[in-house]
C-alpha positions as CSV (number, residue, x, y, z in Angstrom):
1,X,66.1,-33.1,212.1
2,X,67.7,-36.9,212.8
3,X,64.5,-38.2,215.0
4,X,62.0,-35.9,211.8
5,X,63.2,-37.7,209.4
6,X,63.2,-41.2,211.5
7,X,59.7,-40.4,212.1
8,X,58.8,-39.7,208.0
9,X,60.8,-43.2,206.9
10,X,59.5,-45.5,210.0
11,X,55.6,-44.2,208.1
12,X,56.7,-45.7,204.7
13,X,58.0,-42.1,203.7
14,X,61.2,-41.0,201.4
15,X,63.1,-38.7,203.3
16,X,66.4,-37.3,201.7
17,X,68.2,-34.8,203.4
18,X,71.6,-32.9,202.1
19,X,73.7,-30.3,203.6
20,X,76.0,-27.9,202.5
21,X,79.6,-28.5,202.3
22,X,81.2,-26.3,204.2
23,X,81.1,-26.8,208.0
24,X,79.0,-24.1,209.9
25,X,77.1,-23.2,206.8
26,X,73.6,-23.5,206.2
27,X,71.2,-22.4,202.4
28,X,70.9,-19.3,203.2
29,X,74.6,-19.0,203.2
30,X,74.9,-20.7,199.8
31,X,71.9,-18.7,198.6
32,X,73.6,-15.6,199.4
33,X,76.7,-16.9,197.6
34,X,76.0,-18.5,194.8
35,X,72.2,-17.5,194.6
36,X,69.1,-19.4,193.2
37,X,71.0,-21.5,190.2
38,X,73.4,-23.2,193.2
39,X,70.4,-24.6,195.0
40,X,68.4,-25.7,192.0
41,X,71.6,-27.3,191.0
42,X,71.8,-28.8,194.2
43,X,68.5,-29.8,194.2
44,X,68.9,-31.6,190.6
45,X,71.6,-33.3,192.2
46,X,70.0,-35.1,194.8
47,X,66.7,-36.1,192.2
48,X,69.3,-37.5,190.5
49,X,71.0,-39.4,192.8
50,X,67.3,-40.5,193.8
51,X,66.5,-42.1,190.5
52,X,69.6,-44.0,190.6
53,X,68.2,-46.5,192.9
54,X,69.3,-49.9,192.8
55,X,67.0,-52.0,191.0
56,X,66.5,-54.7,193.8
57,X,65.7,-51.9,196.2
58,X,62.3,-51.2,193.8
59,X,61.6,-54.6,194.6
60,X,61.5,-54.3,198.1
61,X,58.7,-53.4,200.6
62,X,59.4,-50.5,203.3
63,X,60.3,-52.8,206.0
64,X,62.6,-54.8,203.7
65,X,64.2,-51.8,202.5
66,X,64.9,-50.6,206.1
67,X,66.1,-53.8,207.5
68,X,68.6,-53.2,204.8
69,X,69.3,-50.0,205.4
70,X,69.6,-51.2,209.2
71,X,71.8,-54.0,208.5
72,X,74.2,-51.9,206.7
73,X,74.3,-48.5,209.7
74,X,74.9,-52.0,212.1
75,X,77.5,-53.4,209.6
76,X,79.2,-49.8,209.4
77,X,79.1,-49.0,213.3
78,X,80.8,-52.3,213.7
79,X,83.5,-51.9,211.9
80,X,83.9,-47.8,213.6
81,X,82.2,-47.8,216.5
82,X,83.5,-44.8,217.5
83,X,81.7,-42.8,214.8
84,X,79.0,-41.2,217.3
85,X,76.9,-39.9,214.7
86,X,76.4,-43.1,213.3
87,X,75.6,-43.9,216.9
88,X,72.9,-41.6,217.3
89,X,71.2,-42.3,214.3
90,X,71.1,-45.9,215.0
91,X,69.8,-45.3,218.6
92,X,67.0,-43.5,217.5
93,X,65.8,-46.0,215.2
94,X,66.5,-48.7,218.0
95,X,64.1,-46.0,220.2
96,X,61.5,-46.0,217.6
97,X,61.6,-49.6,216.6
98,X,61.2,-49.8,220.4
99,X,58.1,-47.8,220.8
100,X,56.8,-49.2,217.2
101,X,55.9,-53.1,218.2
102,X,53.9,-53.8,214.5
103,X,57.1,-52.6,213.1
104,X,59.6,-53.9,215.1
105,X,57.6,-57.5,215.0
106,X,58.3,-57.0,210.9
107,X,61.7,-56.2,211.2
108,X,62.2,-59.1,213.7
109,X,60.7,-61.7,210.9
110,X,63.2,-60.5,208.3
111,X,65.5,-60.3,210.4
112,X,65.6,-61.9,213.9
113,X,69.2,-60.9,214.9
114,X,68.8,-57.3,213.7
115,X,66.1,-56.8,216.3
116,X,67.8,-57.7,219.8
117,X,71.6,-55.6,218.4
118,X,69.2,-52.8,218.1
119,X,67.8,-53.4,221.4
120,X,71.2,-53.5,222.8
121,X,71.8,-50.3,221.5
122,X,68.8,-48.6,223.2
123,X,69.8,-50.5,226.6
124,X,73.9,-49.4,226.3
125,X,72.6,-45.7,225.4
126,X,69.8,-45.9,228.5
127,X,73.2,-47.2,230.6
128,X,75.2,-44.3,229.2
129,X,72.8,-41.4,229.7
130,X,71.9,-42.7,233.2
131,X,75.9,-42.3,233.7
132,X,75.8,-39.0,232.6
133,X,73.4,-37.2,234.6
């Protein structure tokens, strides 16, 4: 689902994805619980949340908006970087701005640092998989 909905956003694409809360559950779970008004509730929920946008995020084009979003994964993993999750996610989009040179050139001009922590990402997680095998 993680390297999905990569794929959708790196294309210009909105992707929001929720979960339920409970661990181990999945909708059909809550569907058979709560039944169709929980998920359209649900649902309602995360339009909402959607419209709530911040105003200078309207403003902003799709690789403006992802260096932000970027810079804020980066600025979160520093300050847990054992949150492996996190991790992942920003490894894949390391992989992706890796394999996507017209985007990765765009991201680099708004923001040059971004580009080589993400690369050092990739490399450390090439290093750590080549340890694991």
């Amino acid at each position: 689902m993680r390297e999905t909905r990569i794929h959708l956003e790196a294309q210009g694409k909105s992707v929001q994805t929720i979960q339920p809360e409970a661990i181990g559950q999945d909708f059909n779970d809550v569907l058979k619980e709560g039944g169709v008004t929980v998920i359209q509730a649900l649902l309602s929920a995360l339009k909402t949340i959607e419209h709530r946008e911040q105003p200078s995020h309207r403003d902003m084009n799709r690789e403006e908006l992802l260096a932000h979003e970027l810079g804020e994964k980066l600025q979160r993993f520093a300050q847990n970087p054992s949150d492996r999750e996190l991790k992942k996610d920003l490894c894949a989009w390391a992989k992706t701005l890796h394999n996507n040179a017209d985007l990765q050139a765009k991201i680099q001009d708004i923001d040059p640092q971004m580009t080589g922590e993400m690369e050092r990402l990739r490399q450390e997680e090439k290093r750590e998989m080549g340890l694991e095998r």
